[in-house]
VOGU-3710 file (C-alpha; in Angstrom, 3 decimals, decimal comma):
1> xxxxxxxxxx> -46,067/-1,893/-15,268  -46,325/-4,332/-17,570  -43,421/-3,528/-19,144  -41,298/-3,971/-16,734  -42,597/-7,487/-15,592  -42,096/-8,521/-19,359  -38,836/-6,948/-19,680  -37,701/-8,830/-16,718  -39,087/-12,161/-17,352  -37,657/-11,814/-20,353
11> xxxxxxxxxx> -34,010/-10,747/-18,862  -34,281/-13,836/-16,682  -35,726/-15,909/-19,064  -32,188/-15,003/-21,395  -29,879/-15,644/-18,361  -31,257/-18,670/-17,384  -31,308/-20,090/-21,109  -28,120/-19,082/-21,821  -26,460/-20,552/-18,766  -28,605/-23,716/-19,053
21> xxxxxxxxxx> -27,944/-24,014/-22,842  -24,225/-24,050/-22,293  -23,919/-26,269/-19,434  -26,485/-28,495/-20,619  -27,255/-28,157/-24,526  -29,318/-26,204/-26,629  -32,986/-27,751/-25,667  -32,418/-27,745/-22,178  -31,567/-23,886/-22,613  -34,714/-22,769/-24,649
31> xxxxxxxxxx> -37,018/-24,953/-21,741  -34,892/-23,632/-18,794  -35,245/-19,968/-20,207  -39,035/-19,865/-21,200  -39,948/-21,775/-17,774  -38,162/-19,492/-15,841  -38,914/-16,326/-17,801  -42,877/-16,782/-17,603  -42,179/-17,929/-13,409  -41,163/-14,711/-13,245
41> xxxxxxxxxx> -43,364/-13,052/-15,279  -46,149/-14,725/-13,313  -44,948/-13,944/-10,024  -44,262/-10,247/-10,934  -47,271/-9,644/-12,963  -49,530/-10,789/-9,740  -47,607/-8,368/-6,931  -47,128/-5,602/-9,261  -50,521/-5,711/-10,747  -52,377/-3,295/-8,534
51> xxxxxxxxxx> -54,561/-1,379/-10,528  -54,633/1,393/-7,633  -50,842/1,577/-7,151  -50,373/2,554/-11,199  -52,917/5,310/-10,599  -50,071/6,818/-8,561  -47,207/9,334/-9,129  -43,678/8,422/-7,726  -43,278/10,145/-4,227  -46,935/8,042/-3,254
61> xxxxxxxxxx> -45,663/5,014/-4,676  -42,856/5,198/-2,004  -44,672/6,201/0,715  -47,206/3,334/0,135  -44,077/0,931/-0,365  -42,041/2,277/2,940  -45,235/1,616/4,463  -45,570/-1,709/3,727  -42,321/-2,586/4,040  -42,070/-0,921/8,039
71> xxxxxxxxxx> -45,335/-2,815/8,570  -47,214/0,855/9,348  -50,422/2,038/8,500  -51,169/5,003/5,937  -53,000/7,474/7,525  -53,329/9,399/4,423  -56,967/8,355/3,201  -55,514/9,015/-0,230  -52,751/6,809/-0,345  -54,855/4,069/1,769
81> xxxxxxxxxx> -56,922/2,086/-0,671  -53,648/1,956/-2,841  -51,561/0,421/0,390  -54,600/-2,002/1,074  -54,709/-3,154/-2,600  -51,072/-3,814/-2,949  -50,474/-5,324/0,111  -53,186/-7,655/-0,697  -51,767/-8,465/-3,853  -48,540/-9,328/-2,474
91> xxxxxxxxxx> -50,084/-11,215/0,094  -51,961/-13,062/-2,519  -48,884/-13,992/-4,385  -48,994/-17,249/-6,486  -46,098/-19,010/-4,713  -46,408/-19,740/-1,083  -43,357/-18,540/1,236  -43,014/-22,198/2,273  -42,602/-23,116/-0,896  -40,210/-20,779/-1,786
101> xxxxxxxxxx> -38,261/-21,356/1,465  -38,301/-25,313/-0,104  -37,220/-24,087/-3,287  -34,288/-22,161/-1,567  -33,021/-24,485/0,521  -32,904/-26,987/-2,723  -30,933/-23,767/-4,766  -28,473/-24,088/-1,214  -28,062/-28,055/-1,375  -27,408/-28,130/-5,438
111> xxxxxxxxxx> -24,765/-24,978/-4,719  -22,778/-26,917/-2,491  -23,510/-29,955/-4,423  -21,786/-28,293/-7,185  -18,711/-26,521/-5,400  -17,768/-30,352/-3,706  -18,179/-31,407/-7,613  -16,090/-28,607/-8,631  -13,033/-29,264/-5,959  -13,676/-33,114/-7,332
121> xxxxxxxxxx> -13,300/-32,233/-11,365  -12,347/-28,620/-11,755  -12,745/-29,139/-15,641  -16,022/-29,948/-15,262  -17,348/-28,446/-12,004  -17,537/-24,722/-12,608  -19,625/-25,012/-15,643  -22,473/-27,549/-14,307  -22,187/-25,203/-11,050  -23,222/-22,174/-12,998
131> xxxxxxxxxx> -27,316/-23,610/-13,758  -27,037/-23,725/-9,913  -25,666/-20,046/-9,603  -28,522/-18,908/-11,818  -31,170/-20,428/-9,988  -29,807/-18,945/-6,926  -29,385/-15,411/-8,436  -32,853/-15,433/-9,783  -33,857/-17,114/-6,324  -32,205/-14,125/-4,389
141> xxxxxxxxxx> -33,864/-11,219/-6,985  -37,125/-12,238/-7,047  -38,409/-14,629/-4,513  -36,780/-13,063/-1,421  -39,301/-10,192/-1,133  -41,964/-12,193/-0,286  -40,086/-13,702/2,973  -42,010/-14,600/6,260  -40,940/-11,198/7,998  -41,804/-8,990/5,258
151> xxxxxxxxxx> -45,204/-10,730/4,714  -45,725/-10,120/8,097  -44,945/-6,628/7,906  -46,960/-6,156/5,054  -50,660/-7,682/7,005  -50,126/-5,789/9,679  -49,535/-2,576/7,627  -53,111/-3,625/5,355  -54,766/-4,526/8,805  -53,852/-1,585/10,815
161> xxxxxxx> -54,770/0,519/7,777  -58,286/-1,272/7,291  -58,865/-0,602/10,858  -58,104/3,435/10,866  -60,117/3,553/7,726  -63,393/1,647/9,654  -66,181/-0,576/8,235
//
């Protein structure tokens, strides 16, 4: 688990600082990709850190996940402590969904910024557009998950499956 929240904080950390170091110079791309690398990193570390999910093999791992996901409770007093754990831990996520509903609707107002910008000075526009791409692709990857629906889904599926489990 942990390598795959490093190995994609790192990935994202790359992207961004690449994109941001050639629209906008060396220093800004080392900041841009560390401080969106460890966001990531952060984010992912938190939902995928359940210690009862890793004791898992694949096959439960889904079932717990399409579980969550539907918003349905595991009956399978097995998998159930490992569905309640996650789902609290996604729940529990660092970044609040208004936030990140703030954050997107920024990403949507630069992105247009940038494509009037690009119409105005094609030279120029497509490469100060592309910080604004990244943000949105790493916006899309990782912060989308945890949307007001889905988080919905995912208390009803830890309350429904605290209640068939009882006190």
């Amino acid at each position: 688990m942990m390598k795959r929240v490093m190995g994609l904080g790192l990935l994202v950390g790359v992207v961004v600082g690449l994109v941001f170091g050639l629209t906008n110079g060396v220093w800004a791309g080392v900041v841009g990709g560390v401080g969106y690398g460890l966001g990531v990193a952060v984010v992912l570390r938190h939902v995928w850190g359940s210690p009862a999910m890793s004791r898992l093999g694949a096959k439960q791992r889904k079932r717990v996940r399409r579980a969550l996901r539907s918003g349905m409770p595991m009956d399978d007093p097995k998998l159930a402590p490992a569905l309640i754990d996650y789902g609290k831990a996604i729940l529990a996520a660092p970044i609040a969904p208004k936030a990140i509903s703030a954050v997107l609707g920024l990403v949507l107002v630069g992105m247009v910024a940038a494509a009037v910008f690009g119409l105005i000075d094609v030279d120029r526009g497509v490469t100060y557009g592309l910080p604004f791409l990244g943000i949105a692709l790493v916006a899309e990857l990782v912060f989308m998950p945890f949307s007001h629906r889905q988080r919905d889904r995912v208390a009803r599926s830890v309350r429904k499956t605290e209640a068939l489990r009882g006190p």
